[in-house]
C-alpha positions as CSV (number, residue, x, y, z in Angstrom):
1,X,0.0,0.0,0.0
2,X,2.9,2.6,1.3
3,X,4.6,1.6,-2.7
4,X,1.4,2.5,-4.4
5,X,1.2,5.5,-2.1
6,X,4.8,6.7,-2.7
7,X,4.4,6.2,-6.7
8,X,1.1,8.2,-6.6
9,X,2.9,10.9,-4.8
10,X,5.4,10.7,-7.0
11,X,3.3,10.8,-9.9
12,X,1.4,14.0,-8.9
13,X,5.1,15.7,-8.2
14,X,5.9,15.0,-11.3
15,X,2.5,16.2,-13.2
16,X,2.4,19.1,-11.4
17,X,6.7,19.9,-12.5
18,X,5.3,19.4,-16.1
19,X,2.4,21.6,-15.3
20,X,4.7,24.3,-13.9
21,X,7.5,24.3,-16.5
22,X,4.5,24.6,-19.0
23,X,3.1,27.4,-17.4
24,X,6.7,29.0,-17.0
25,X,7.9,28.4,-20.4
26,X,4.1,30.2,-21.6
27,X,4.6,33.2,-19.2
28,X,8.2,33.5,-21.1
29,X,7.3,32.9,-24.7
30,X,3.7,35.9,-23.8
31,X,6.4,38.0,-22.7
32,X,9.1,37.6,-25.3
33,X,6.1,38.4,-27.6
34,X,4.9,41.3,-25.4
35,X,8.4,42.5,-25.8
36,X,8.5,42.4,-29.3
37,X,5.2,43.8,-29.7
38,X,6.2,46.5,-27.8
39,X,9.5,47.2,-29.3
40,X,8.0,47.3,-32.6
41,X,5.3,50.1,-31.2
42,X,8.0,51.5,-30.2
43,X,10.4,51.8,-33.1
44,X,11.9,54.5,-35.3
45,X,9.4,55.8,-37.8
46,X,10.5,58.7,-39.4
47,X,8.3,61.7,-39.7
48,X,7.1,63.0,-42.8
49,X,7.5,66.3,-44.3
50,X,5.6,67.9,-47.8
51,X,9.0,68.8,-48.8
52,X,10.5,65.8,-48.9
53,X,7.7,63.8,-50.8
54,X,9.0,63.8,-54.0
55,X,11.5,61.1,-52.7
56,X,8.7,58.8,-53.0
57,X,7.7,59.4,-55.9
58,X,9.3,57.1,-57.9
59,X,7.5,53.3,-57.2
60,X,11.1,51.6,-59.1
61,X,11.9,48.6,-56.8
62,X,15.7,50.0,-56.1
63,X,16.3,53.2,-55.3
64,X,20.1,55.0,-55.1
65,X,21.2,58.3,-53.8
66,X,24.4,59.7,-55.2
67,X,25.8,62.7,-53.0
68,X,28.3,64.7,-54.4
69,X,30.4,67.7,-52.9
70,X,33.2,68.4,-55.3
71,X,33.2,69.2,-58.7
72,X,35.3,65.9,-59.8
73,X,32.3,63.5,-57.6
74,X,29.8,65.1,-59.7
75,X,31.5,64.4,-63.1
76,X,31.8,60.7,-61.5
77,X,28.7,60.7,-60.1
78,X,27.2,60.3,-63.6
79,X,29.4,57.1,-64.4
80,X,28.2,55.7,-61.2
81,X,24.9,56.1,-62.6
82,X,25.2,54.9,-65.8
83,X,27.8,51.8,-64.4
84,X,24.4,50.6,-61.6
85,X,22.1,51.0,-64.7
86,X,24.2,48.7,-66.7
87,X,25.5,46.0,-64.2
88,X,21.9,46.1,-62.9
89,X,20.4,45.0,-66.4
90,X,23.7,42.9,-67.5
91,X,24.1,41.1,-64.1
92,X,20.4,40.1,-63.0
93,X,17.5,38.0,-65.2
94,X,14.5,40.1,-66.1
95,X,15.9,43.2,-65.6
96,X,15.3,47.0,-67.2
97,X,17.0,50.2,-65.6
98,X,14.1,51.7,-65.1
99,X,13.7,49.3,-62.2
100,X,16.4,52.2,-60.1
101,X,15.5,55.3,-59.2
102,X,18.7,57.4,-59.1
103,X,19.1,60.9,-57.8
104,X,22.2,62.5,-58.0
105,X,22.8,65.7,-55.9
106,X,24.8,68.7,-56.9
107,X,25.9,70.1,-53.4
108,X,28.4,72.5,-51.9
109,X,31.6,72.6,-54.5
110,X,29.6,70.5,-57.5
111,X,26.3,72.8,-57.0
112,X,27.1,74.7,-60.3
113,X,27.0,71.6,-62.1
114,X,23.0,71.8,-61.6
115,X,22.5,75.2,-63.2
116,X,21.3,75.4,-67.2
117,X,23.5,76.4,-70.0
118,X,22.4,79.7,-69.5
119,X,23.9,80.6,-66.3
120,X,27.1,79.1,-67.7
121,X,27.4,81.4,-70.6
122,X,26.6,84.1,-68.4
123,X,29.0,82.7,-65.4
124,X,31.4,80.5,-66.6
125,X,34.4,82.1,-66.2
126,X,33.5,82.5,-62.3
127,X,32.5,78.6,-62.3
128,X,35.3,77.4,-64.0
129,X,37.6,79.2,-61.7
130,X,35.9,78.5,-58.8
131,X,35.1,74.7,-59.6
132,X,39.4,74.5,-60.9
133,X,37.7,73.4,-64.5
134,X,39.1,74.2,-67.6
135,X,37.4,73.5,-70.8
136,X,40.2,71.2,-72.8
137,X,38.9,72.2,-76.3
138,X,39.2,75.7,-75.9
139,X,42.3,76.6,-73.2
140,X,39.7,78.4,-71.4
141,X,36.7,78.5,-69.2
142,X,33.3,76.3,-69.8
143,X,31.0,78.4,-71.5
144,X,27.9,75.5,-71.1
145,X,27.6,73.2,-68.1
146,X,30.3,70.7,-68.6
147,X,27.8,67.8,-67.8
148,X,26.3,68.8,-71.1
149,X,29.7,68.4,-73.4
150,X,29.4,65.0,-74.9
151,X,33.0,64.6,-74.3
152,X,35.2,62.4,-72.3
153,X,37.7,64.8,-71.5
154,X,36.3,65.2,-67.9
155,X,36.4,61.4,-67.8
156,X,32.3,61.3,-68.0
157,X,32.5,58.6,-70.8
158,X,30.0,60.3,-72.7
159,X,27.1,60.1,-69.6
160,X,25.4,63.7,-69.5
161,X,22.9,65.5,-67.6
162,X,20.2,65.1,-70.7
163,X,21.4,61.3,-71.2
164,X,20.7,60.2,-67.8
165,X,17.7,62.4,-67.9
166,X,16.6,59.6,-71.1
167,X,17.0,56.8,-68.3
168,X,15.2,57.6,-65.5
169,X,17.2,60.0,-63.5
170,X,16.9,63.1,-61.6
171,X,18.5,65.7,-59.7
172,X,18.5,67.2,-56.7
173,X,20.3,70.9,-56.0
174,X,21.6,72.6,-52.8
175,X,19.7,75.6,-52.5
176,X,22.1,77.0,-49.6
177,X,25.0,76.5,-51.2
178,X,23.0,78.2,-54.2
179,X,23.0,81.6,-51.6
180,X,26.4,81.0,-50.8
181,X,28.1,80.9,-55.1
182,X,25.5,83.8,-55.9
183,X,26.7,85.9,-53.2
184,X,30.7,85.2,-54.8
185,X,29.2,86.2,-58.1
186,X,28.0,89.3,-56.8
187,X,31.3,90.0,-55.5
188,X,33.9,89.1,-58.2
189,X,31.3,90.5,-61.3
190,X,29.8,93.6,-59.3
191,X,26.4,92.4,-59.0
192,X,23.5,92.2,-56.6
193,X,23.6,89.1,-54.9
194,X,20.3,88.8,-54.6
195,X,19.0,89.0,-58.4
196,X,22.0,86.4,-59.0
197,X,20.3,84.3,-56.9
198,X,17.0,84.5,-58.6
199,X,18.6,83.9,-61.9
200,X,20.5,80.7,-60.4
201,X,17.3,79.2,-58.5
202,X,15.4,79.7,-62.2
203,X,17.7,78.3,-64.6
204,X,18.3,74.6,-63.1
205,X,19.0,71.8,-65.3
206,X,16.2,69.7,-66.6
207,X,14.3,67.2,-64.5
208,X,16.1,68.4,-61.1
209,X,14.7,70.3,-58.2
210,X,16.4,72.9,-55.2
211,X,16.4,71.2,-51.7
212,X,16.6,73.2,-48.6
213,X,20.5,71.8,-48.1
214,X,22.0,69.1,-50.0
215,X,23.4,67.6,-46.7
216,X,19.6,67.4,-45.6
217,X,18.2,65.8,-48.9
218,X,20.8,63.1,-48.3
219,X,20.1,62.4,-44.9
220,X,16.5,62.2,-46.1
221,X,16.9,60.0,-48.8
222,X,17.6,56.9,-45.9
223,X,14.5,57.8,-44.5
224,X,12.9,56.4,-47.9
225,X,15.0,53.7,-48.4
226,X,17.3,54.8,-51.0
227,X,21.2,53.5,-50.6
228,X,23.2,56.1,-50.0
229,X,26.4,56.4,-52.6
230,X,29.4,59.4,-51.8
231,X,31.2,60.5,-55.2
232,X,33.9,62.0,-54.4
């Protein structure tokens, strides 16, 4: 009787260990979930501004952001382009480039590079001098954007502003830095810095737009998902 007694015990000892280390191990695993559920209330969402919505735009599956500062990462900002366009549709099945949204941003010493043909007849002396660019056909200073010269003496390997345009991709300008070379026109040509500025801010290259600071449109960019690229 005591044996059977002993095993029954036993028995309900060990049912009720079972019973405990289930209940346990479901206490954990509701609040490893409650922790996760929480943690993903509680992660980073970005907010949204008006400004910045034209970074969404585009509904391409990939999208790049090429940030350039210097007048020799903006000329190899457009191979960089061209060279993701091409290894995208050479290296992967089923592929077209206009599966990559690309924006490449003319900021601090490249922002000239974003201004029309216009402003470069009127200002290229001052550019080229300022940007250490010298037009190789000539001896002398770019008298139209050199982004426009379908010439590989700038090492562009042909890639323009209006080519890339043809493929899908845009620009973005630095409007401070904009304030900043309008205000060194006035000053080296004699003009008022303000009506240089409004003839800079209206004569942008095609399919680009001005952002509040270049810096800030890159910073952006991440917040959409775009992979950030520095051509230097």
């Amino acid at each position: 009787m005591s044996n059977n007694s002993d095993k029954l015990q036993g028995r309900r000892k060990f049912l009720a260990g079972v019973g405990l280390a289930a209940a346990t191990a479901t206490v954990a695993s509701t609040a490893q979930a409650a922790s996760n559920n929480k943690s993903a209330n509680n992660g980073f969402t970005p907010t949204r501004h008006d400004e910045d919505a034209w970074l969404d735009a585009n509904s391409a599956g990939h999208r790049v952001f090429i940030d350039t500062s210097t007048s020799s990462g903006g000329i190899t900002a457009l191979n960089y382009a061209s060279n993701i366009m091409f290894g995208h549709t050479e290296g992967y099945d089923d592929t077209v480039e206009s599966d990559i949204a690309t924006v490449i941003c003319f900021r601090h010493g490249s922002t000239p590079l974003g201004y029309d043909d216009a402003m470069w007849a009127k200002y290229g002396a001052q550019f080229s001098q300022m940007l250490n660019l010298k037009d190789r056909n000539t001896d002398g200073p770019f008298r139209i954007n050199p982004m426009n010269q379908n010439e590989q003496d700038l090492g562009q390997r042909s890639n323009t502003i209006d080519s890339l345009i043809a493929r899908g991709v845009s620009y973005a300008i630095c409007r401070r830095a904009t304030i900043a070379f309008s205000r060194r026109l006035a000053s080296t040509t004699g003009g008022d810095a303000g009506t240089i500025f409004d003839e800079l801010i209206t004569n942008n290259i095609p399919n680009s737009r001005y952002v509040a600071a270049g810096v800030l449109a890159a910073t952006r960019s991440q917040e959409y998902g775009y992979s950030l690229l520095y051509s230097a």
